[in-house]
C-alpha positions in Angstrom: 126.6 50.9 -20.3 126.1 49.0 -23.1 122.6 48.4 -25.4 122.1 44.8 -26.8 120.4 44.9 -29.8 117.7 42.2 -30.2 116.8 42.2 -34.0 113.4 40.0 -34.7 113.7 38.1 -37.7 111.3 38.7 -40.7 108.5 36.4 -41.5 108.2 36.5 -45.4 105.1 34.2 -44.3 103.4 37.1 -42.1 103.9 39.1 -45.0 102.4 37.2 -47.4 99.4 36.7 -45.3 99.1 40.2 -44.8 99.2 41.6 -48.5 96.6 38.5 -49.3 94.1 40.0 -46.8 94.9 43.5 -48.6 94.4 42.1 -51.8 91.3 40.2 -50.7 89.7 43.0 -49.2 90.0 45.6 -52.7 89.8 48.5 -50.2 91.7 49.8 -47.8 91.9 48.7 -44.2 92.8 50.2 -40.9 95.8 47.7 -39.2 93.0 46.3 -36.9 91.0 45.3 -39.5 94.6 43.0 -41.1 95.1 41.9 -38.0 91.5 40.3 -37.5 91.4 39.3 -40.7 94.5 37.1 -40.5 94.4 33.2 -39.2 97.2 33.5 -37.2 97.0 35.0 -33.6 99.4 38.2 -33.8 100.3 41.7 -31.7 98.3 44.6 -33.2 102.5 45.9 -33.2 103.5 43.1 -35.4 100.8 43.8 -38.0 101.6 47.6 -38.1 105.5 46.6 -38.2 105.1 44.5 -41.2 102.6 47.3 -42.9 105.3 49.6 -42.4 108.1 47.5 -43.8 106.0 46.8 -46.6 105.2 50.4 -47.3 108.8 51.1 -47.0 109.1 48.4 -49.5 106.3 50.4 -51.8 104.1 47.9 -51.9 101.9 49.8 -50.0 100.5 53.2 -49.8 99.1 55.0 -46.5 95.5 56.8 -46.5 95.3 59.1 -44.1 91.9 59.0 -41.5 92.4 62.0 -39.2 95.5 62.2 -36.8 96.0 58.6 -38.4 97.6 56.9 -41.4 
């Protein structure tokens, strides 16, 4: 059987908004802490799939808090 592959675009725009509230914030924050901070509505799994991308872009760094990053 066959797997379609549903790729979701990226949204340079989400991304921006995201590394403002970073930037804003001059500490780090926890991806429910971005995600309240943003104006626009958006899955807690969005957020922590553009944090990632961005990391794996190296514009971010992870800290780790217990069993979590």
């Amino acid at each position: 059987m066959e797997r379609a592959v549903v790729a979701m675009a990226r949204d340079p725009a989400l991304e921006t908004a995201v590394m403002d509230v970073l930037w804003d914030s001059h500490t780090h924050l926890s991806p429910a802490e971005v995600r309240k901070q943003l104006n626009v509505e958006r899955a807690y799994t969005t957020v922590m799939t553009v944090l990632v991308r961005l990391w794996n872009k190296g514009l971010l760094e992870r800290v780790k808090q217990g069993k979590t990053f």
